[in-house]
KEDOMI-750731 format. One record per atom (N, C-alpha, C): residue in three letters; x negated, y, z; residue number from 1; atom name. Coordinates in steps of 0.02 Angstrom, whole numbers, m for minus. Each point is the difference from the previous one (the first is absolute). Example, Ala and Ser with C-alpha at 12.3 -4.5 7.8 and 13.67 -1.06 7.14 Angstrom:
<rs>
<r type="ala" px="m660" py="m284" pz="390" seq="1" atom="N"/>
<r type="ala" px="45" py="59" pz="0" seq="1" atom="CA"/>
<r type="ala" px="m45" py="60" pz="0" seq="1" atom="C"/>
<r type="ser" px="18" py="53" pz="m36" seq="2" atom="N"/>
<r type="ser" px="m42" py="59" pz="3" seq="2" atom="CA"/>
<r type="ser" px="39" py="55" pz="37" seq="2" atom="C"/>
</rs>
This chain:
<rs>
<r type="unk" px="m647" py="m2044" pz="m2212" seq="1" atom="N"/>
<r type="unk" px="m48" py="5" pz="55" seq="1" atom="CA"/>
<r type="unk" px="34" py="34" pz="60" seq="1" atom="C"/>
<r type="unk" px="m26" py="m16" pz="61" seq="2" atom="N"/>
<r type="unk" px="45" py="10" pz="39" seq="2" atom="CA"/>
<r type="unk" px="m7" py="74" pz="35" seq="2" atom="C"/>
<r type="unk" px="12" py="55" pz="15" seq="3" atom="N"/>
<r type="unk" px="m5" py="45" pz="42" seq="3" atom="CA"/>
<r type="unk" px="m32" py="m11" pz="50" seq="3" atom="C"/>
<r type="unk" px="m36" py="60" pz="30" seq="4" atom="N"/>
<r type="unk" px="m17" py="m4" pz="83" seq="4" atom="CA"/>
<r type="unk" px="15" py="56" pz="35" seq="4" atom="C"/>
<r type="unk" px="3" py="m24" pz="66" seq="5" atom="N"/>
<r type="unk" px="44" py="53" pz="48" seq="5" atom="CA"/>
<r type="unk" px="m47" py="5" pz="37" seq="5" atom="C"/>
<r type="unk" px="m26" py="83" pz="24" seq="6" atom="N"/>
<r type="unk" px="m43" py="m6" pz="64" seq="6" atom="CA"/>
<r type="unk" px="46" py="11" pz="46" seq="6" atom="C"/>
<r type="unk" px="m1" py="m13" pz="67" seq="7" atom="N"/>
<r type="unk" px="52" py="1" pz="62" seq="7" atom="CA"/>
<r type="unk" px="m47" py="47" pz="72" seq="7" atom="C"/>
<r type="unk" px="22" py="32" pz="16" seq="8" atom="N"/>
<r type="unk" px="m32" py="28" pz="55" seq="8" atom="CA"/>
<r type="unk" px="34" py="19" pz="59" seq="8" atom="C"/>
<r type="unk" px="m16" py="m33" pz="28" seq="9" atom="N"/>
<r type="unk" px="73" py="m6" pz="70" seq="9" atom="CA"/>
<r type="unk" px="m44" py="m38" pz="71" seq="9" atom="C"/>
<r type="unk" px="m1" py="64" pz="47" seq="10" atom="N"/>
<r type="unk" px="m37" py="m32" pz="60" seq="10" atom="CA"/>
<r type="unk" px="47" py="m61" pz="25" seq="10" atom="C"/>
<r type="unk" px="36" py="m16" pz="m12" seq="11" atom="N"/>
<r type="unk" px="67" py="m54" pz="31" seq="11" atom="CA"/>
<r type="unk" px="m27" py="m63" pz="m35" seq="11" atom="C"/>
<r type="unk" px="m31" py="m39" pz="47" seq="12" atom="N"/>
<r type="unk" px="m8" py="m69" pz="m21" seq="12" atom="CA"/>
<r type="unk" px="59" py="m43" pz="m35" seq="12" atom="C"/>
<r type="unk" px="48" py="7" pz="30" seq="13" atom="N"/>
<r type="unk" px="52" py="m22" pz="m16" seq="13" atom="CA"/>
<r type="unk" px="49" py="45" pz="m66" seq="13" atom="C"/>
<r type="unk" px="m8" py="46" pz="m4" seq="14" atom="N"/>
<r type="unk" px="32" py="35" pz="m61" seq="14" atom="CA"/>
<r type="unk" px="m51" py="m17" pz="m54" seq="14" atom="C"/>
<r type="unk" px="m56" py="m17" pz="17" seq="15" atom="N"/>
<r type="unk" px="m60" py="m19" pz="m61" seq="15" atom="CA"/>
<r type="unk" px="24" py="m79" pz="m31" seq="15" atom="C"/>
<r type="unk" px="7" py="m19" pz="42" seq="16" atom="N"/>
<r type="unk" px="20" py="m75" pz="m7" seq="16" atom="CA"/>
<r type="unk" px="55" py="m18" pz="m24" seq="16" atom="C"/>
<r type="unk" px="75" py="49" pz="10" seq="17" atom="N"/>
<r type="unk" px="52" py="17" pz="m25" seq="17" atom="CA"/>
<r type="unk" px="m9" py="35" pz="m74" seq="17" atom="C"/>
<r type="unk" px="m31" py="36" pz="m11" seq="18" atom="N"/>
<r type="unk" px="19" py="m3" pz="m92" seq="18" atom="CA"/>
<r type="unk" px="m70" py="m25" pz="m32" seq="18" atom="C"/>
<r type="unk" px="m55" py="m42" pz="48" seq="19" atom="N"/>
<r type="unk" px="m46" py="m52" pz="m45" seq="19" atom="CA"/>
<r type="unk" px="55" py="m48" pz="m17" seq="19" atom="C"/>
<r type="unk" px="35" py="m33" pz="29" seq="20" atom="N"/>
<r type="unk" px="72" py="m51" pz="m28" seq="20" atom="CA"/>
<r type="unk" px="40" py="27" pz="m49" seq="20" atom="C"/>
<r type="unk" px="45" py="43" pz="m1" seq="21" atom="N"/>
<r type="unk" px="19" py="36" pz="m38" seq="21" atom="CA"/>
<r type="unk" px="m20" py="15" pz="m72" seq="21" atom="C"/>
<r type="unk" px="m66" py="42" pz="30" seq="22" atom="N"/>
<r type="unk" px="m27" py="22" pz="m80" seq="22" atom="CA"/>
<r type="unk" px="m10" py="m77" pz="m42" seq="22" atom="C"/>
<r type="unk" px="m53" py="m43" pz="36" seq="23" atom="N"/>
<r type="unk" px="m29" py="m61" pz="m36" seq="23" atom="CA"/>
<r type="unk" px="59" py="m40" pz="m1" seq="23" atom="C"/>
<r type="unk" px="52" py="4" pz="7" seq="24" atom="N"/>
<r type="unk" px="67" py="m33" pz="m22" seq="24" atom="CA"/>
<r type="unk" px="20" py="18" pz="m64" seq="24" atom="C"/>
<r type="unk" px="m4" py="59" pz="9" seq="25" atom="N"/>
<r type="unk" px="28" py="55" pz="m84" seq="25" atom="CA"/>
<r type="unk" px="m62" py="m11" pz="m22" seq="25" atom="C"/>
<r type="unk" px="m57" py="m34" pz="m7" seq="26" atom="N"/>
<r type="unk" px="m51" py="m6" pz="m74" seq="26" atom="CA"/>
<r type="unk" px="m58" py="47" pz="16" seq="26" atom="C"/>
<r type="unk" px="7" py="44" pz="47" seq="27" atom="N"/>
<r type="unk" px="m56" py="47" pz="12" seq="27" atom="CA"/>
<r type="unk" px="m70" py="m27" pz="28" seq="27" atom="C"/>
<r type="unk" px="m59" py="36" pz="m9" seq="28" atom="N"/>
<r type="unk" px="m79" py="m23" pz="29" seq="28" atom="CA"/>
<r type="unk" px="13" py="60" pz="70" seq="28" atom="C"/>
<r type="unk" px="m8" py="m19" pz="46" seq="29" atom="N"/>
<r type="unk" px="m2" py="46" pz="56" seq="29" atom="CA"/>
<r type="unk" px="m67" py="17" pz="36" seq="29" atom="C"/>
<r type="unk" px="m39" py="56" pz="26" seq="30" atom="N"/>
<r type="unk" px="m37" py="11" pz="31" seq="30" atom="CA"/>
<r type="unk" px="5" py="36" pz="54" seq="30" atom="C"/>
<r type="unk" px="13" py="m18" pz="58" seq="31" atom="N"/>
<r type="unk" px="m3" py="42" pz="62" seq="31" atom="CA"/>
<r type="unk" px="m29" py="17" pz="47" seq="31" atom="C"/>
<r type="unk" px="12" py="58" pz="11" seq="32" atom="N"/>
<r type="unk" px="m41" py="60" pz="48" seq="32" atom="CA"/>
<r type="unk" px="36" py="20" pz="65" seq="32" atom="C"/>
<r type="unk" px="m49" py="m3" pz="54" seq="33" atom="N"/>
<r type="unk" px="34" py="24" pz="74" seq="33" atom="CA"/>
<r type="unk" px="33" py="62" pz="17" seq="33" atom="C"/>
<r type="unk" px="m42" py="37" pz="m38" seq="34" atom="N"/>
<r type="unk" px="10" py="67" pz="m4" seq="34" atom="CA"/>
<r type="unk" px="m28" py="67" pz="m47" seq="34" atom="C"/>
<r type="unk" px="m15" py="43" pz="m3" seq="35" atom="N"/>
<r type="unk" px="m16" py="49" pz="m50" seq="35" atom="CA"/>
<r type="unk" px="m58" py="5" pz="m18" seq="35" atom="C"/>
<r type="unk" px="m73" py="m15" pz="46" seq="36" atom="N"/>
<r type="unk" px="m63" py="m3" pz="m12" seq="36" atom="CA"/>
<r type="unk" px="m20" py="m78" pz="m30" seq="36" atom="C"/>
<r type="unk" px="53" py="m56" pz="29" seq="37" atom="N"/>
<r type="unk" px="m27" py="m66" pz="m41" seq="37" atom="CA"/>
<r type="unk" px="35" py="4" pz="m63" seq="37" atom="C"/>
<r type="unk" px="43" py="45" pz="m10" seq="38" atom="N"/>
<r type="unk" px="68" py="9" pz="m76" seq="38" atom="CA"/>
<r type="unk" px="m84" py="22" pz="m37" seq="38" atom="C"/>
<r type="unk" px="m24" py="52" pz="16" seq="39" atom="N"/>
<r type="unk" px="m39" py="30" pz="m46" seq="39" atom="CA"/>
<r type="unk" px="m56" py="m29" pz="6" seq="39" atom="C"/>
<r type="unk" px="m49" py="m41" pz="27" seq="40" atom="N"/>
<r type="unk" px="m35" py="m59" pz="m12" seq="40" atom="CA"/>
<r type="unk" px="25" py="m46" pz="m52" seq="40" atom="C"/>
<r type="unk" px="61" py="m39" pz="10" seq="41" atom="N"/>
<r type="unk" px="8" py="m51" pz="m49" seq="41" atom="CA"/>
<r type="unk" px="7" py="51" pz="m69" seq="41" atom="C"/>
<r type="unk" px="22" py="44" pz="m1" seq="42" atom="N"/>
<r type="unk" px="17" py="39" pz="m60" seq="42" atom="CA"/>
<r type="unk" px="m71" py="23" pz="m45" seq="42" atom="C"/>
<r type="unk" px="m55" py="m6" pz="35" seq="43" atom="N"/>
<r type="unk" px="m55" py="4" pz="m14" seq="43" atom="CA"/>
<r type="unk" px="m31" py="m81" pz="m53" seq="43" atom="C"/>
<r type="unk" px="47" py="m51" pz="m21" seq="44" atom="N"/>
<r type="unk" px="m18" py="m50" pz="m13" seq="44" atom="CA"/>
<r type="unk" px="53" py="m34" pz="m26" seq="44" atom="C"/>
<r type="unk" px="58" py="51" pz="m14" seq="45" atom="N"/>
<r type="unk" px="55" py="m29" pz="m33" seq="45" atom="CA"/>
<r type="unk" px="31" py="52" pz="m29" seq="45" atom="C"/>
<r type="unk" px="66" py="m27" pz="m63" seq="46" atom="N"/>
<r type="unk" px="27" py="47" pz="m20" seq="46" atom="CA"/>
<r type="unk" px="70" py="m32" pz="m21" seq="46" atom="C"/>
<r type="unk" px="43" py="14" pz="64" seq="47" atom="N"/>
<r type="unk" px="78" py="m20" pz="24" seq="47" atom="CA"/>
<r type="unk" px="22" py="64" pz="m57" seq="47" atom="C"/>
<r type="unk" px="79" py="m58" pz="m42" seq="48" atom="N"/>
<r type="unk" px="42" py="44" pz="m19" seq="48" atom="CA"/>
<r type="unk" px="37" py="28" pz="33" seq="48" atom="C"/>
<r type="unk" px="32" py="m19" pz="65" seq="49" atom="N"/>
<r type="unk" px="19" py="54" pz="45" seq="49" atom="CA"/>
<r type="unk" px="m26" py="m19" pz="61" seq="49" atom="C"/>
<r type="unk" px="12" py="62" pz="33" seq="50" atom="N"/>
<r type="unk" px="m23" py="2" pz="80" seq="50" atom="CA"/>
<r type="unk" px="68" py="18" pz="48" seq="50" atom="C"/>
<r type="unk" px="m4" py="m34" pz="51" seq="51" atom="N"/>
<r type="unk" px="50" py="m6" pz="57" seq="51" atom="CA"/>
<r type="unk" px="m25" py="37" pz="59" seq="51" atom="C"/>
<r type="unk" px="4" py="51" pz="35" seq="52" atom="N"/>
<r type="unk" px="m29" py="2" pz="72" seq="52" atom="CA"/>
<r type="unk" px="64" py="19" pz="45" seq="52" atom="C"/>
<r type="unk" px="m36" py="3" pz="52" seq="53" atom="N"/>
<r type="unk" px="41" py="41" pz="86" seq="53" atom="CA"/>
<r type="unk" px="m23" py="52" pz="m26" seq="53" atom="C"/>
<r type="unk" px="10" py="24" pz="47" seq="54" atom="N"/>
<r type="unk" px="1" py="97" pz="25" seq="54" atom="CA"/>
<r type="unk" px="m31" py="m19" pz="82" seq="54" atom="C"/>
<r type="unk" px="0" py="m30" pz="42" seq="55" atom="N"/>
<r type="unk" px="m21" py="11" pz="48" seq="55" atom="CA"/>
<r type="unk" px="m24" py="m51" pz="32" seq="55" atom="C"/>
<r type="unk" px="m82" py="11" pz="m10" seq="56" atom="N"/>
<r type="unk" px="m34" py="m58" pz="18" seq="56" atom="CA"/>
<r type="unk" px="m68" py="37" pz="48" seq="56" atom="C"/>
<r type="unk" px="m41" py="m55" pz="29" seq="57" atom="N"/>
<r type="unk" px="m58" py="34" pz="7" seq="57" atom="CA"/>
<r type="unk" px="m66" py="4" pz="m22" seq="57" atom="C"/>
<r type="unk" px="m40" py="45" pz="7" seq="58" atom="N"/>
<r type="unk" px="m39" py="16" pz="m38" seq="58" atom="CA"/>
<r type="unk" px="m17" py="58" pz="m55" seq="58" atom="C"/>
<r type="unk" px="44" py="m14" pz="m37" seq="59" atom="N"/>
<r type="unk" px="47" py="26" pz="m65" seq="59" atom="CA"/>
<r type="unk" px="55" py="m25" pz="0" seq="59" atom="C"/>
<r type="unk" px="41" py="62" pz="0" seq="60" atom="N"/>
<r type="unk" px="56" py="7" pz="m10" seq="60" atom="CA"/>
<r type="unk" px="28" py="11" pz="m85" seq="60" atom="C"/>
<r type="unk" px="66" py="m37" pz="m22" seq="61" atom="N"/>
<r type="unk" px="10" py="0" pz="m64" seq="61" atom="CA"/>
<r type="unk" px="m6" py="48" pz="m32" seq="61" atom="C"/>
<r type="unk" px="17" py="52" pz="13" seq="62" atom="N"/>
<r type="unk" px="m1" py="88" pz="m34" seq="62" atom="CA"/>
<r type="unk" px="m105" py="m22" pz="m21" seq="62" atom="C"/>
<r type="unk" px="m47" py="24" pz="53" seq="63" atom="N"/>
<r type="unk" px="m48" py="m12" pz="m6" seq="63" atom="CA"/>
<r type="unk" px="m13" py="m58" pz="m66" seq="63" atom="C"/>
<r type="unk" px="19" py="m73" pz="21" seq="64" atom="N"/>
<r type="unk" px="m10" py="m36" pz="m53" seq="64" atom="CA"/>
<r type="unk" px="m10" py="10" pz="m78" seq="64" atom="C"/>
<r type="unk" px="86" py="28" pz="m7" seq="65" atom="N"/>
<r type="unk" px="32" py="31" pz="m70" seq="65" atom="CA"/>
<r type="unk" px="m57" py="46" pz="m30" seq="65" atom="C"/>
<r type="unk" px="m26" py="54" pz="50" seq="66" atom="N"/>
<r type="unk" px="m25" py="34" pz="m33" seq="66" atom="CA"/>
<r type="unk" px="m77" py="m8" pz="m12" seq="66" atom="C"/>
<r type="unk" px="m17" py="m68" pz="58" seq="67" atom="N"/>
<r type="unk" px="m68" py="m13" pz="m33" seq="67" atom="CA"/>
<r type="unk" px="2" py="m65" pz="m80" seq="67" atom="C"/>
<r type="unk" px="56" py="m7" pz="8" seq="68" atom="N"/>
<r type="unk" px="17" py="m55" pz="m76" seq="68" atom="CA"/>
<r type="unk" px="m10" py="78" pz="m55" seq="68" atom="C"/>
<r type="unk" px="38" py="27" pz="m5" seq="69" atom="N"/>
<r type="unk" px="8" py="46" pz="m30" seq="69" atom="CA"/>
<r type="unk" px="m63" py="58" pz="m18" seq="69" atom="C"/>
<r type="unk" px="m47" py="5" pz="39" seq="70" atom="N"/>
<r type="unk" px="m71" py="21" pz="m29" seq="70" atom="CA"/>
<r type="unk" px="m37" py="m31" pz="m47" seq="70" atom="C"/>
<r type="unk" px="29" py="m78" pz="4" seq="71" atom="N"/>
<r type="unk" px="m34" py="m53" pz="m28" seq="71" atom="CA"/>
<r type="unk" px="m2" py="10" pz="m79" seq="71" atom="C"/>
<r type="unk" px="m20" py="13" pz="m20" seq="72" atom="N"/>
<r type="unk" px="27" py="1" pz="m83" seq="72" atom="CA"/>
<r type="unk" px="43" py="m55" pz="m35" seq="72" atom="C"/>
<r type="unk" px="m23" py="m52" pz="10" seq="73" atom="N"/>
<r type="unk" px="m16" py="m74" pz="m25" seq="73" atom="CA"/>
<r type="unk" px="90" py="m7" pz="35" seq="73" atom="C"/>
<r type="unk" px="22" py="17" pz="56" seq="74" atom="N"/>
<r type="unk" px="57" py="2" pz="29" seq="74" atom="CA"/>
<r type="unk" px="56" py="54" pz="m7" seq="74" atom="C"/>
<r type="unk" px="m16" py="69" pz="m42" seq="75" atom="N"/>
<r type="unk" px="41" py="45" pz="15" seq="75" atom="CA"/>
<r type="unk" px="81" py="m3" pz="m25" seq="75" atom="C"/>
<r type="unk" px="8" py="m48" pz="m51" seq="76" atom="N"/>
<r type="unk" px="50" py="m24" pz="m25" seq="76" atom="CA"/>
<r type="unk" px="54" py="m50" pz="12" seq="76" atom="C"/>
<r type="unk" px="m61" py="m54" pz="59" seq="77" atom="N"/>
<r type="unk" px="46" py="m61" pz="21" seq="77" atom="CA"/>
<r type="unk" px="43" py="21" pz="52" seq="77" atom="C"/>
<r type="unk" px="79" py="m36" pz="m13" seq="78" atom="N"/>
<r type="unk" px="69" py="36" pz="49" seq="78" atom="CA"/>
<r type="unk" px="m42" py="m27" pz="52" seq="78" atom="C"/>
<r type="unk" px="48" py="23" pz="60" seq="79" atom="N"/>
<r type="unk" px="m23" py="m4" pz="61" seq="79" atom="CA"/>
<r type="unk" px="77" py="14" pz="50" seq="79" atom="C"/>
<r type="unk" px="28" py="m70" pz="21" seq="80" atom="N"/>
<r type="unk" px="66" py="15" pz="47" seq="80" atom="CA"/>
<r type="unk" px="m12" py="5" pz="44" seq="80" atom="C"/>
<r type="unk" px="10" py="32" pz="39" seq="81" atom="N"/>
<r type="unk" px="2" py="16" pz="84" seq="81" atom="CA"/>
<r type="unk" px="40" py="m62" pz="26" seq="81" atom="C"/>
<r type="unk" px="m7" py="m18" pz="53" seq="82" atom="N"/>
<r type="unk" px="47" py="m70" pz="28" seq="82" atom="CA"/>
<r type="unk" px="3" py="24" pz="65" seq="82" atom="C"/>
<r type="unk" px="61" py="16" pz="23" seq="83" atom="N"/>
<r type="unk" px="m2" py="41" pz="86" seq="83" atom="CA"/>
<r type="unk" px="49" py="5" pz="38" seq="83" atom="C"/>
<r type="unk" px="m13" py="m4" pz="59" seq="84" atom="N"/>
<r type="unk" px="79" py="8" pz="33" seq="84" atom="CA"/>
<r type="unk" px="10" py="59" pz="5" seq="84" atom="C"/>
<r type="unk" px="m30" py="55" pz="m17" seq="85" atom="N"/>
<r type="unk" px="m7" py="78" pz="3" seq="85" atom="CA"/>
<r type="unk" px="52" py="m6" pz="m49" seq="85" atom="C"/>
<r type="unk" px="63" py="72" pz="m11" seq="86" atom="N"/>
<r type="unk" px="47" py="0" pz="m38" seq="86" atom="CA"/>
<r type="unk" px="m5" py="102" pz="m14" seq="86" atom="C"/>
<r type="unk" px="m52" py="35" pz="52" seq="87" atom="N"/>
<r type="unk" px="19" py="68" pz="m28" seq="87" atom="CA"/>
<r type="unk" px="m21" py="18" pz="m47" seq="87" atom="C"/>
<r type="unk" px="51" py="62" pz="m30" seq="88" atom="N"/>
<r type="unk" px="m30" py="14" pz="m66" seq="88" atom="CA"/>
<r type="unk" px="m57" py="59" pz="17" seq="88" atom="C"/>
<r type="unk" px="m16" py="25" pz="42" seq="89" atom="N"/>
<r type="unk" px="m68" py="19" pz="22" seq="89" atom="CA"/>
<r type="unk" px="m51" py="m44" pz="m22" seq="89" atom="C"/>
<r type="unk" px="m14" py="m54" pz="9" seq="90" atom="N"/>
<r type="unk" px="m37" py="m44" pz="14" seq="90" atom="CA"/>
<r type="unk" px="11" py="m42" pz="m77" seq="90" atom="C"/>
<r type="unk" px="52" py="8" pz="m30" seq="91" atom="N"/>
<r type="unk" px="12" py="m34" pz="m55" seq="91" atom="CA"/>
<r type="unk" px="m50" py="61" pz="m58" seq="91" atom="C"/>
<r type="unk" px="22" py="61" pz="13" seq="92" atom="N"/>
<r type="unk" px="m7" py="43" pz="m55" seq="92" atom="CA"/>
<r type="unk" px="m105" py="6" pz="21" seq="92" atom="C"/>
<r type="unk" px="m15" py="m1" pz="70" seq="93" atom="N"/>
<r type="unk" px="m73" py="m4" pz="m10" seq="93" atom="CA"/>
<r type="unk" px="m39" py="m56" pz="m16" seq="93" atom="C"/>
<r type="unk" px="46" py="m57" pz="m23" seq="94" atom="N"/>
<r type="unk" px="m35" py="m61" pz="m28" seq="94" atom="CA"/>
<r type="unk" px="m20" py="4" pz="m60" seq="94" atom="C"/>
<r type="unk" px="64" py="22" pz="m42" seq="95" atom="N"/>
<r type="unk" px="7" py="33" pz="m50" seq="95" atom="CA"/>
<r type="unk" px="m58" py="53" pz="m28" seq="95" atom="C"/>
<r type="unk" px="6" py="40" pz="20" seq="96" atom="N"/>
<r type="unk" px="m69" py="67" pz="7" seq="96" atom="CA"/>
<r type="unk" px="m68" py="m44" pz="m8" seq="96" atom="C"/>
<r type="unk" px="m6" py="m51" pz="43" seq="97" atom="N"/>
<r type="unk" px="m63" py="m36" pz="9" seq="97" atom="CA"/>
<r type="unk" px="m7" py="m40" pz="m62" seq="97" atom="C"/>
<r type="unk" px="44" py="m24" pz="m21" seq="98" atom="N"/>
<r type="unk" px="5" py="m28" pz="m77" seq="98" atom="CA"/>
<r type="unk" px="33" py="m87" pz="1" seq="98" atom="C"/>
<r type="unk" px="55" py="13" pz="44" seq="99" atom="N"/>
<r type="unk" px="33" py="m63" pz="m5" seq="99" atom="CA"/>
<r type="unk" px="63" py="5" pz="m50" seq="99" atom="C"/>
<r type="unk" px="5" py="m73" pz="m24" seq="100" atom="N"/>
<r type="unk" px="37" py="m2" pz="m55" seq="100" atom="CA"/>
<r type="unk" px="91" py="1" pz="21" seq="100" atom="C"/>
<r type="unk" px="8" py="m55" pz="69" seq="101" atom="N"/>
<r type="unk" px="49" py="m11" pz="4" seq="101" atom="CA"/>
<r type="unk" px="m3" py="m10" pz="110" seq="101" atom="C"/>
<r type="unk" px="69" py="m20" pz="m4" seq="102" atom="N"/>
<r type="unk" px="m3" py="m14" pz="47" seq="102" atom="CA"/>
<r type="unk" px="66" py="m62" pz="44" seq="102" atom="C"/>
<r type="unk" px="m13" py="m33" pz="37" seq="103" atom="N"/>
<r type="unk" px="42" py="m50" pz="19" seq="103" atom="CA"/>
<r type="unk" px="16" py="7" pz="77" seq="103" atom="C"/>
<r type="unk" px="35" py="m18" pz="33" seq="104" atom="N"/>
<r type="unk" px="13" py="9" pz="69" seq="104" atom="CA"/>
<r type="unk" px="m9" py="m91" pz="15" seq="104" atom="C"/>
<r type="unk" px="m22" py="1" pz="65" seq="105" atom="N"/>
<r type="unk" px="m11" py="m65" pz="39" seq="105" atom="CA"/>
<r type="unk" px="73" py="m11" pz="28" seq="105" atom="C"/>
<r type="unk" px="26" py="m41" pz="37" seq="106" atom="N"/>
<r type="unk" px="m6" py="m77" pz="m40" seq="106" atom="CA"/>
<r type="unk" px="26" py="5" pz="m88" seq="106" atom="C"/>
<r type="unk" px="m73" py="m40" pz="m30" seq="107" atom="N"/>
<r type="unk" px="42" py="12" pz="m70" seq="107" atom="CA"/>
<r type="unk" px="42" py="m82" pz="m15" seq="107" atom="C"/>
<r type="unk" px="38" py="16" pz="m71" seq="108" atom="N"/>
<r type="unk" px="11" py="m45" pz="m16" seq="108" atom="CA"/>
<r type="unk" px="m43" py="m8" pz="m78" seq="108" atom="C"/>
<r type="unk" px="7" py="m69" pz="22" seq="109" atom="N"/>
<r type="unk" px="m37" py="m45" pz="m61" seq="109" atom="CA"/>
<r type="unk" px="m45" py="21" pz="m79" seq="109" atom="C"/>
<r type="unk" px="108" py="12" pz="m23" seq="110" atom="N"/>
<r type="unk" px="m2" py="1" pz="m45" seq="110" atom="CA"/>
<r type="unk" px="10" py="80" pz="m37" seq="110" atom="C"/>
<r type="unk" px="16" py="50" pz="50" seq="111" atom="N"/>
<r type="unk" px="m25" py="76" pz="8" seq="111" atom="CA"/>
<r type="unk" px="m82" py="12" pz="m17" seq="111" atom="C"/>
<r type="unk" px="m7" py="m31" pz="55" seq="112" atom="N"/>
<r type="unk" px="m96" py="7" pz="m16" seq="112" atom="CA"/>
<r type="unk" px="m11" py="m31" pz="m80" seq="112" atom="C"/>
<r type="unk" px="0" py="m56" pz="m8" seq="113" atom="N"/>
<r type="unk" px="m10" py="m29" pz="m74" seq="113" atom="CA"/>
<r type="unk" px="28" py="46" pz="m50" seq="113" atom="C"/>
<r type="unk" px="33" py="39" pz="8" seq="114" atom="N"/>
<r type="unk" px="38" py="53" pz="m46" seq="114" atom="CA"/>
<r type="unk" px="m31" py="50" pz="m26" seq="114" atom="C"/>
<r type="unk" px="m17" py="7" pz="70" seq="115" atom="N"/>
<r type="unk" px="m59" py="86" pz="m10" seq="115" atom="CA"/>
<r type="unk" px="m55" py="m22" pz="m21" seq="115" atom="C"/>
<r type="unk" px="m34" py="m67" pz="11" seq="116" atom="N"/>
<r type="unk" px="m64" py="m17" pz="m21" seq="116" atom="CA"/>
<r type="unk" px="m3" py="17" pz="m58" seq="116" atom="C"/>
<r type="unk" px="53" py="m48" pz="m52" seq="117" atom="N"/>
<r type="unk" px="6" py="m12" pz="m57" seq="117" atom="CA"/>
<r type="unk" px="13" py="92" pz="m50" seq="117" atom="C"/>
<r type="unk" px="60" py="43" pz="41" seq="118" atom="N"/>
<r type="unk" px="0" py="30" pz="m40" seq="118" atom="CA"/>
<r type="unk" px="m44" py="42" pz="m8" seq="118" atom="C"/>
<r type="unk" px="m59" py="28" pz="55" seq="119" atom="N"/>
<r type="unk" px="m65" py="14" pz="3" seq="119" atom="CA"/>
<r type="unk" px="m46" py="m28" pz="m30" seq="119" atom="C"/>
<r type="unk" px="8" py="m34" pz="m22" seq="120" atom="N"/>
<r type="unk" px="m80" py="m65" pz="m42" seq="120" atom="CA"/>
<r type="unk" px="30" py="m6" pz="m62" seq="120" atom="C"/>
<r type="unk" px="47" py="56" pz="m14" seq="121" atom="N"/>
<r type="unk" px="33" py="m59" pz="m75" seq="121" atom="CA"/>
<r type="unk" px="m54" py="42" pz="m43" seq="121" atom="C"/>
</rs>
């Protein structure tokens, strides 16, 4: 059965960039604009992992993480950060918020598919 990925990325185009990707590698994808529609759809699904930004509007990823993370039903599912942000300030308070991992923008492919996998195994 196949996995699902929630995606949360105000970037139309970065949404659209690993909807190809993921549903290439076998994945069910569901995506979100940003941190308040992440936690709407999350209200009606239950992704083995979750993908977001860090800097969107509305809700911002930190925010997001930590409203996944009140969730019960969610407190366990990984959760990668996907960002062009690279400090470890910003890395270590993702972290704090309850993120699992993290990736730098532009990613590659088969990096991302890596972390999915070794997160979901």
């Amino acid at each position: 059965m196949a996995k699902t990925v929630l995606t949360v990325d105000d970037s139309r185009m970065m949404r659209e960039m690993l909807l190809s990707v993921l549903r290439d590698a076998g994945f069910n994808v569901i995506q979100a604009e940003d941190g308040v529609d992440g936690l709407e759809k999350l209200a009606g699904a239950a992704p083995d992992v979750i993908i977001t930004d860090i800097n969107m509007p509305r809700m911002d990823g930190y925010g997001f993480i930590e409203g996944v993370r009140r969730d019960a039903r969610h407190r366990a599912t990984p959760i990668l950060v996907l960002s062009t942000e690279s400090d470890q300030a910003k890395k270590a308070r993702a972290r704090d918020a309850g993120a699992t991992g993290w990736i730098v923008k532009p990613f590659n492919a088969d990096s991302l598919l890596s972390a999915i996998r070794r997160v979901s195994a």
